[in-house]
Every structure is written in C-alpha cells, then in structure tokens.
TIDRENDO-112512 format. One line per 10 residues: number of its first residue (from 1); their letters; for each residue x negated, z negated, y of N, C-alpha, C. Coordinates in pm, whole numbers, plus 50000, padded with zeros to 5 digits. Each point is the difference from the previous one (the first is absolute). Layout:
! residues N
NUM	a	X:Z:Y:X:Z:Y:X:Z:Y ~ ... .
END
This chain:
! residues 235
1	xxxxxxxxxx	06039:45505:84774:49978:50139:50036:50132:50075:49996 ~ 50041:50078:50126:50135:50068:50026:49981:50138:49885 ~ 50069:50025:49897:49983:50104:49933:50123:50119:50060 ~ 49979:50103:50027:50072:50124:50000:50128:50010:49925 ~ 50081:50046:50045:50142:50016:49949:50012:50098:49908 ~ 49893:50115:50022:50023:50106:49855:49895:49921:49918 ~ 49924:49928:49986:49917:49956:49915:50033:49846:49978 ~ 50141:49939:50029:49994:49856:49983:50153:49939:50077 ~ 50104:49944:49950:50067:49977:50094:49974:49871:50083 ~ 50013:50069:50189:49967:49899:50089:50159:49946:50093 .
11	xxxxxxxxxx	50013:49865:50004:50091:49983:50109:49972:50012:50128 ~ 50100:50061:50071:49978:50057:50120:50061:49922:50083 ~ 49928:49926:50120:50009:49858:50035:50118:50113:50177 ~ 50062:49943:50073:50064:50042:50108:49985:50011:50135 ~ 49958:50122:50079:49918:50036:50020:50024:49956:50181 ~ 49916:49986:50090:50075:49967:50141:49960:50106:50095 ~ 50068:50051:50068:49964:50108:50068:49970:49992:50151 ~ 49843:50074:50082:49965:50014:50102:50029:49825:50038 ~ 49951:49960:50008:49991:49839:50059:49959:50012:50126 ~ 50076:49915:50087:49972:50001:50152:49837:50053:50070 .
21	xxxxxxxxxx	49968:49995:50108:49856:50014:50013:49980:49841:50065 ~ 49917:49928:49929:49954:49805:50064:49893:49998:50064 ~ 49932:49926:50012:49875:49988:50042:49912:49989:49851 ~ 50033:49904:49943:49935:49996:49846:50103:50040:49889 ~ 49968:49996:49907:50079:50073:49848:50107:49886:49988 ~ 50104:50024:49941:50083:49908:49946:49962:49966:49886 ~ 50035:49882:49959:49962:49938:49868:50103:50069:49884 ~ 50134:50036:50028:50065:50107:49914:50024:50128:50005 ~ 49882:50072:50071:49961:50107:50001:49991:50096:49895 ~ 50070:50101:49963:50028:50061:49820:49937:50118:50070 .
31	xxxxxxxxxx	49933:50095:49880:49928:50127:50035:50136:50090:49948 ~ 50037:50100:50047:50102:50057:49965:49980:50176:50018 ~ 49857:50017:50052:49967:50157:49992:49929:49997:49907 ~ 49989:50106:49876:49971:49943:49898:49877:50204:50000 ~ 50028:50070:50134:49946:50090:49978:49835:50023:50051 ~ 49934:50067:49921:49832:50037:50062:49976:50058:50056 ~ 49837:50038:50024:49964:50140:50080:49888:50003:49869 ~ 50015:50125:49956:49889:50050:49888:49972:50147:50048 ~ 49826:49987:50023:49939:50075:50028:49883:50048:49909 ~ 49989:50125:49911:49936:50032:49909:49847:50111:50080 .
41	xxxxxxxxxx	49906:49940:49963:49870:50048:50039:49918:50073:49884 ~ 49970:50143:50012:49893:50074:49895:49874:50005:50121 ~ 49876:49917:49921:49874:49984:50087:50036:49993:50148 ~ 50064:49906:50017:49991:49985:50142:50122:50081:50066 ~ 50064:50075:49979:50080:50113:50030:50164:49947:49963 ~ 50064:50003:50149:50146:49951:49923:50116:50126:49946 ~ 49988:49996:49848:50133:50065:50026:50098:49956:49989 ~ 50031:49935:49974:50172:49905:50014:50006:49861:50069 ~ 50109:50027:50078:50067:49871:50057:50126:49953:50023 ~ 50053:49956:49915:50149:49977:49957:50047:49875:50088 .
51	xxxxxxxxxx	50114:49935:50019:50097:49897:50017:50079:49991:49908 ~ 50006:49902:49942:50063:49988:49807:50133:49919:50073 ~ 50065:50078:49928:50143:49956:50084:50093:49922:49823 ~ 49977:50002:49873:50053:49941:49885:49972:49862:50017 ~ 50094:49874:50012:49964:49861:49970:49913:49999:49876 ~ 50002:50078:49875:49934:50047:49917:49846:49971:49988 ~ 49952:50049:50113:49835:50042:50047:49997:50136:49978 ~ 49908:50049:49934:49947:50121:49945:49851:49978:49886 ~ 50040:50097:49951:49855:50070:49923:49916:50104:50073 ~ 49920:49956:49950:49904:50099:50040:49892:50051:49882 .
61	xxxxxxxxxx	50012:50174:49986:50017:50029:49879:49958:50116:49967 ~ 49926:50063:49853:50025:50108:49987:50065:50021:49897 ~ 50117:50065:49985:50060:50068:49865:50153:49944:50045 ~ 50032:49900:49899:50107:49935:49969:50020:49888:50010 ~ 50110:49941:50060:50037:49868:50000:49952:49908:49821 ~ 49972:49922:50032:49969:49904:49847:50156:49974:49986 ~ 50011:50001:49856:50172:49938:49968:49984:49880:49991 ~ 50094:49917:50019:50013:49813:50042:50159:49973:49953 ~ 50036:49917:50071:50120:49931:49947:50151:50086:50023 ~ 49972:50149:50006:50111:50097:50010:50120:49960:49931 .
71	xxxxxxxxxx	50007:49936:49867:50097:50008:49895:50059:49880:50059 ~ 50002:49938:50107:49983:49864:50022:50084:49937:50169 ~ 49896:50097:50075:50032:49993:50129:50053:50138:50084 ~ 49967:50108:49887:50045:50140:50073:49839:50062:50059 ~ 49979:50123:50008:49969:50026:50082:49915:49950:50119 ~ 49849:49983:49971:49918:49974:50140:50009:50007:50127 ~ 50065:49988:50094:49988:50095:50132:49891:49980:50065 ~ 49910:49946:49961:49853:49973:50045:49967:50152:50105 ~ 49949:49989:50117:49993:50180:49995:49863:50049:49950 ~ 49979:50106:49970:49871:50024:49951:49919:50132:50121 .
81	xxxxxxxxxx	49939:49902:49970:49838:50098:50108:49920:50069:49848 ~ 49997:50157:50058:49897:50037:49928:49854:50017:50075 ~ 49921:50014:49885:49902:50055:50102:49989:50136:50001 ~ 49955:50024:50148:49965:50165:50043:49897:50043:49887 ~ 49980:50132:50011:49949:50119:49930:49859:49996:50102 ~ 49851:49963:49892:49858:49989:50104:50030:50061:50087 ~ 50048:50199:49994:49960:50079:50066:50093:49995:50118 ~ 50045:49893:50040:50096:49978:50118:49921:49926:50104 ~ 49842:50002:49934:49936:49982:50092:49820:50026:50016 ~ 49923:50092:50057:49924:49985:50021:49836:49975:49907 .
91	xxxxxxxxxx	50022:50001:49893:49847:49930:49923:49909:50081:49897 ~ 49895:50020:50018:49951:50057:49922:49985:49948:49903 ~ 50002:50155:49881:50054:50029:49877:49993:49876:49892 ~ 49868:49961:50002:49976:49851:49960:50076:49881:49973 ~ 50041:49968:50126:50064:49929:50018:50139:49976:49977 ~ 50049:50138:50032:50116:50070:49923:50082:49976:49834 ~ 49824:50031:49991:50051:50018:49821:49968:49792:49943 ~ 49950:49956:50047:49983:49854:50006:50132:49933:50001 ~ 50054:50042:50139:50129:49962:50016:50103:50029:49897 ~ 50029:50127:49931:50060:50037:49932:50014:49965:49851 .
101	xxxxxxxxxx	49908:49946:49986:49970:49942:49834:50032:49846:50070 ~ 49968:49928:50131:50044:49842:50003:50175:50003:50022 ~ 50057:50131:50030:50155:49972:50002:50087:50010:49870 ~ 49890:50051:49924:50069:50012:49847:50019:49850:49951 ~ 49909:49917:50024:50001:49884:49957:50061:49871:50090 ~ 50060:50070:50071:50135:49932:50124:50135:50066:49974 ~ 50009:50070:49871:50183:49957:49962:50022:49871:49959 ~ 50106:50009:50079:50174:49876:49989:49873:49898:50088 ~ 49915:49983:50110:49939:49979:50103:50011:49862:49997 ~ 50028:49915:50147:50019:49842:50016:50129:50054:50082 .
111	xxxxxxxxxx	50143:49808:49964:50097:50025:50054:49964:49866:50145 ~ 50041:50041:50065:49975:49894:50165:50123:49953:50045 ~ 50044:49886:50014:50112:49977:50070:49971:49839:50061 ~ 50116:49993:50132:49976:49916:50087:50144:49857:49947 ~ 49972:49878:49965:50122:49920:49936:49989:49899:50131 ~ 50074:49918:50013:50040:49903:50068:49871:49901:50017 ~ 49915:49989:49933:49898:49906:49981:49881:50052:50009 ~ 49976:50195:49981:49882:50069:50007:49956:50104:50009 ~ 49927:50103:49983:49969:50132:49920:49936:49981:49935 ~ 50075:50095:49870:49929:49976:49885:49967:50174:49926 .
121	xxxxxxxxxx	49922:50000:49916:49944:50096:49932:50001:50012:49844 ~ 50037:50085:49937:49966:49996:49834:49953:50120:49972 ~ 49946:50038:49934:49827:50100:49946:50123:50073:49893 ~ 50053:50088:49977:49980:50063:49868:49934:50132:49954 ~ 49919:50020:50053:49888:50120:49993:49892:49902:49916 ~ 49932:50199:49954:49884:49948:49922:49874:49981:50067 ~ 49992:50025:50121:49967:50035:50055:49920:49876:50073 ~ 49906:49976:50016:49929:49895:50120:50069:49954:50118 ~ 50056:49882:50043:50038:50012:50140:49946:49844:50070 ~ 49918:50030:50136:50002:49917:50038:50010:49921:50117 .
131	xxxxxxxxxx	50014:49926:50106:50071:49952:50086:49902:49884:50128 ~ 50080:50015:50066:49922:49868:50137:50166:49962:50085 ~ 49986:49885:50047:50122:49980:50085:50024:49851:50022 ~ 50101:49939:50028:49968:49869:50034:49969:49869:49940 ~ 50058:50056:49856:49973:49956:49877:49902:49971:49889 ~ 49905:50111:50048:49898:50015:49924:49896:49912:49977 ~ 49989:50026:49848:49883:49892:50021:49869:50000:50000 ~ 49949:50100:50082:49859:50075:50021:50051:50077:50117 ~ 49881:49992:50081:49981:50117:50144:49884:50047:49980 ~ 49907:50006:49926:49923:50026:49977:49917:50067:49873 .
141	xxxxxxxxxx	50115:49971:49915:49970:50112:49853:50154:50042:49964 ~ 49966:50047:49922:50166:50111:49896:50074:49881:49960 ~ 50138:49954:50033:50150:49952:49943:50065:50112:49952 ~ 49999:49988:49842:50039:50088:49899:50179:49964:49992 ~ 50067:50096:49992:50119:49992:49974:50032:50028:49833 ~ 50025:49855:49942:50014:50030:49866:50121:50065:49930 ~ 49994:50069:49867:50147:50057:50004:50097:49991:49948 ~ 50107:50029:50024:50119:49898:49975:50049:49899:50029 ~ 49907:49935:50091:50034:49863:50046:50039:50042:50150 ~ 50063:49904:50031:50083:49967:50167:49846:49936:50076 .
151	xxxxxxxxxx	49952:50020:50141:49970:49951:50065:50027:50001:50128 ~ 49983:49896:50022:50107:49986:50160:49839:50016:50103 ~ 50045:50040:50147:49872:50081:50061:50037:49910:50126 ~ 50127:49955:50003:50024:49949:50147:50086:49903:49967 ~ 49971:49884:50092:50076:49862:49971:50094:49997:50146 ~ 50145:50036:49996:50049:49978:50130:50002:49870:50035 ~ 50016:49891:49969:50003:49842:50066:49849:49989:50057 ~ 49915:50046:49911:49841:50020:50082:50027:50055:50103 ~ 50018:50126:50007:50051:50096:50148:50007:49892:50101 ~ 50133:49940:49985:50076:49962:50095:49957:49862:50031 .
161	xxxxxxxxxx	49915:49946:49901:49953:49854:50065:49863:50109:50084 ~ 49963:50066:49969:49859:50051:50080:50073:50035:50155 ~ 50082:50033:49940:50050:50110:50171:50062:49853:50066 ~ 50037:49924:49942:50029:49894:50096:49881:49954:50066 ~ 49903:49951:49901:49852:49910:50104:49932:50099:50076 ~ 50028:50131:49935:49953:50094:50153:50129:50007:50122 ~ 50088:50013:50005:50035:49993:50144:50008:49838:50030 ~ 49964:49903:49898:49988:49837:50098:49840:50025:50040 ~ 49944:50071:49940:49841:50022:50079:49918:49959:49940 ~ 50009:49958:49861:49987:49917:49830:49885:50109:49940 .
171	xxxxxxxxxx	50038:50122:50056:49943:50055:49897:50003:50202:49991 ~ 49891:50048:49931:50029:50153:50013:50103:50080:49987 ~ 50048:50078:50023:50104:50092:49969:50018:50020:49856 ~ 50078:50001:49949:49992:50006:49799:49991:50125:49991 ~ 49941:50024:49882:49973:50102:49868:50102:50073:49944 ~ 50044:50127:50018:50119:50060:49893:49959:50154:49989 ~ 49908:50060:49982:49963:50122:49948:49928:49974:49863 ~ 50053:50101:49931:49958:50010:49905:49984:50151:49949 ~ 49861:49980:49933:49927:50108:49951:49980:50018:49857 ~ 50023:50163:49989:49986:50030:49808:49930:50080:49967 .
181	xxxxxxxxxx	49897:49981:49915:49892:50116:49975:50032:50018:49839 ~ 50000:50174:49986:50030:50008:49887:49915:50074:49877 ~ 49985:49950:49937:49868:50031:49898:49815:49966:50078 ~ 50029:49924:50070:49871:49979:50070:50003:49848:50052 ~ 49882:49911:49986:49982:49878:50008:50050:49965:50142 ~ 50066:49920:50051:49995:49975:50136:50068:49836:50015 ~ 49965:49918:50089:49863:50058:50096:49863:50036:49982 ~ 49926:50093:50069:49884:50007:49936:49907:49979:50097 ~ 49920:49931:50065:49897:49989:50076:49972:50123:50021 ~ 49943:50109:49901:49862:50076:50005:50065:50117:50002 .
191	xxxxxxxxxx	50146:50036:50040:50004:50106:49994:50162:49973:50070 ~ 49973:50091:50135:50124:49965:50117:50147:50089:49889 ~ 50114:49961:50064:50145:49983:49975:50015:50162:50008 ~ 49958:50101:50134:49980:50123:50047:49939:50115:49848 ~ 49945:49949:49954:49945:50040:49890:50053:49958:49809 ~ 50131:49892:50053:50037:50022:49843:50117:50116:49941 ~ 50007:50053:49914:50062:50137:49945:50177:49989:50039 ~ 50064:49854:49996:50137:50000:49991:50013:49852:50067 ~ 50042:50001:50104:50053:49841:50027:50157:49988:50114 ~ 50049:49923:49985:50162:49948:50040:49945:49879:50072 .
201	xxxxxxxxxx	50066:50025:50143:50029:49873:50104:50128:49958:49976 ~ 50037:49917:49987:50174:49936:49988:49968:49894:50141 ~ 50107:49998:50069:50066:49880:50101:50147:49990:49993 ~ 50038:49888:49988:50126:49947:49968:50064:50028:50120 ~ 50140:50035:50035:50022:50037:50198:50085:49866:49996 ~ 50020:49904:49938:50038:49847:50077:49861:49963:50050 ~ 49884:50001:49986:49914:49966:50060:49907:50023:50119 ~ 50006:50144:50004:50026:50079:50135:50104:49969:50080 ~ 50143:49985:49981:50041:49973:50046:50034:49851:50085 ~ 49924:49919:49942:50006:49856:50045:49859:50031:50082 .
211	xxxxxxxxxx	49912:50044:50008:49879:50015:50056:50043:50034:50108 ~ 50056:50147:49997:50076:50024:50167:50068:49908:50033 ~ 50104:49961:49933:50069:49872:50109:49923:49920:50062 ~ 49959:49932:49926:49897:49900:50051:49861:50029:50104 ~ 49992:50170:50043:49896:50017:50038:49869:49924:49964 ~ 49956:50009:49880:49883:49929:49926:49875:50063:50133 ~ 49981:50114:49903:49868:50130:50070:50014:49869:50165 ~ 50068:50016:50083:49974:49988:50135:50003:49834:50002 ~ 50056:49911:49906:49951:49888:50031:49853:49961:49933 ~ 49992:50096:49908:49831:49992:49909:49889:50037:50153 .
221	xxxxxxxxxx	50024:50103:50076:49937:50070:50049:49967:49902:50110 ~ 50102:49970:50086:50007:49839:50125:49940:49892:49919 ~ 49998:49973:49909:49944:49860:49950:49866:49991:50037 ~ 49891:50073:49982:49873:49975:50057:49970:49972:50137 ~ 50074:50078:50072:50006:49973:50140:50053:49859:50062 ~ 50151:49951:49947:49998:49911:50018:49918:49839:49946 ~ 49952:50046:49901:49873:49881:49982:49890:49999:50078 ~ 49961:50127:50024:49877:50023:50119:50017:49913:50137 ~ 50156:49989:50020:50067:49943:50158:49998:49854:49967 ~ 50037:49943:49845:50026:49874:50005:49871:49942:49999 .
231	xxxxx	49879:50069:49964:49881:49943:49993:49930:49993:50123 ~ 49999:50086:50103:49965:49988:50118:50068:49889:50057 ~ 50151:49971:50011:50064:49928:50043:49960:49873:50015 ~ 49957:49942:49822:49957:49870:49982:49839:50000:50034 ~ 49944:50102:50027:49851:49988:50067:50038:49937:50134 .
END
C-alpha cells in the first residue's frame, strides 16, 4: 500500500511525460498527471468544482488541516478544499441544520492523492465517510472508509490493462470515477445519490485524458454496430 508523503515517507519513482499517441498503450507507459477533477455535491446540488493542481492531492475538509509529518518533511502542500457554507445553496431549513451539525464532524476531513500506481484516500475525520469506485468492494451496499488507514480507490496497471482489451475489442471501457458520501451510508440501494446530505465526485484527469485520446466513448459506441454487420455477414 502507497502511503502519503505527509503521513509516511514514499519514493518517488521518475516520471515520463505525454507519451506518443499508438494505437495501444505502451508497456512503459508512467502516469505523470498526478491532478483531479473534484466536484462537491449538497443533495444533489453542485457547489464546487475544482482542478487540483498540488502533486500533493488535496483535502477535503472542514476546519483545519490535520498536523502530520511537518517537523519532518515541512509543510503539506496538499491543497485544501473546504466545504461551502449550506446556505450557498438552496435547502430547506431542515436540512440545513442537518448539514451543519454533519460538517462539524468533518474537521481535518479525508486527504486524496493520485501516486504512480493509484488514487488513494485517508479518513482523518470523525466523521462517517463512505465511498464506490473501481475498487470497491460492494456496488451494492456501504464501503466504509476506515480511519486512519490509507485506501487505495484506483489501481492504475488495472486502468491500463482494461483500456488496453477495450481498444483490442477484449473488453468494456474501464472504471475511474469515484464517489464519496459523507456521514451517510453509500452505496445505498433504497435511497438515490440526489438525496444524500454531502457527497464528492473525484476523477483523476490522466484518465480522462487517455479516454480522449483513445476516443473510448466512440469506439464503445461503434462496437455494437459493428457486431450487428459481422453477424449478418456470417448469416
């Protein structure tokens, strides 16, 4: 398990930049954008959508950074996302005041960052947090994010063996969104995503970005069609 640099020292392996465009992935293919897209949702409602520009990652947070290996490594540059103020959006009073007592219990939040091998996540809130993404090991009930511990949410060599057997025609387009629900069970069957009090979309942008290259969407989209042709064919 890749541990965090303010919480653990990691070697930082060397990094290769923008790799040609091939037909398939290279076998020494290095991930070298190490930045996200984090998008913060109150009931359904976005108010924040950042591009995390720190190799760092970010927190996402209310109050204060958690102190870590400062005396040690200096200074976090992790960047930190707070969360908005309820009334920045929309909800009755209820819900409001719901929200407001679950952000008390989201200081020093979860830290997110993207390493050479993954994205990974660590919990230091008191707070409930819980998760879905490619990793998970349930689609169908709550993956609890335990706290203090590192869990990794995305396996890049998975990625990239997936995105290979999909453009050889092997296989679906791969998995890299990931979802955070906070103080509320998720996933939950019985009660839609639109309706939980606090939740965070994260996407890694090396993975978007290999998606566009590769035009996935439009070879996902032609693939049915062309099986429809090869099957007539051999009729």
């Amino acid at each position: 398990m890749r541990e965090h640099m303010y919480c653990e020292l990691t070697e930082k392996n060397p990094l290769i930049q923008n790799p040609a465009p091939i037909t398939f992935l290279s076998p020494t293919l290095t991930i070298s954008d190490f930045r996200m897209q984090v998008v913060l949702l109150y009931q359904g409602q976005r108010v924040m959508k950042v591009a995390t520009s720190s190799p760092d990652g970010c927190f996402i947070l209310q109050g204060r950074v958690p102190l870590g290996n400062e005396r040690i490594y200096g200074p976090c540059t992790a960047q930190q996302l707070s969360f908005p103020s309820p009334s920045s959006v929309s909800l009755p009073s209820c819900l409001a005041e719901a929200m407001n007592r679950l952000l008390c219990h989201l200081e020093r939040g979860v830290l997110l960052w993207v390493a050479p091998d993954g994205v990974f996540i660590k919990r230091f809130c008191q707070g409930r947090v819980y998760w879905s993404g490619p990793m998970a090991q349930h689609t169908d009930r709550p993956n609890k994010l335990e706290r203090e511990k590192t869990f990794k949410l995305l396996d890049i060599a998975t990625f990239l063996n997936e995105l290979q057997s999909c453009l050889q025609g092997k296989g679906h387009s791969p998995s890299y969104e990931i979802e955070l629900c906070f103080g509320e069970e998720y996933p939950d069957p019985n009660v839609p995503k639109t309706r939980k009090l606090i939740m965070a979309q994260v996407v890694p942008l090396f993975a978007v970005e290999l998606m566009q290259r590769f035009n996935v969407e439009e070879i996902q989209e032609k693939r049915p069609i062309l099986t429809s042709k090869t099957e007539e064919e051999k009729m």
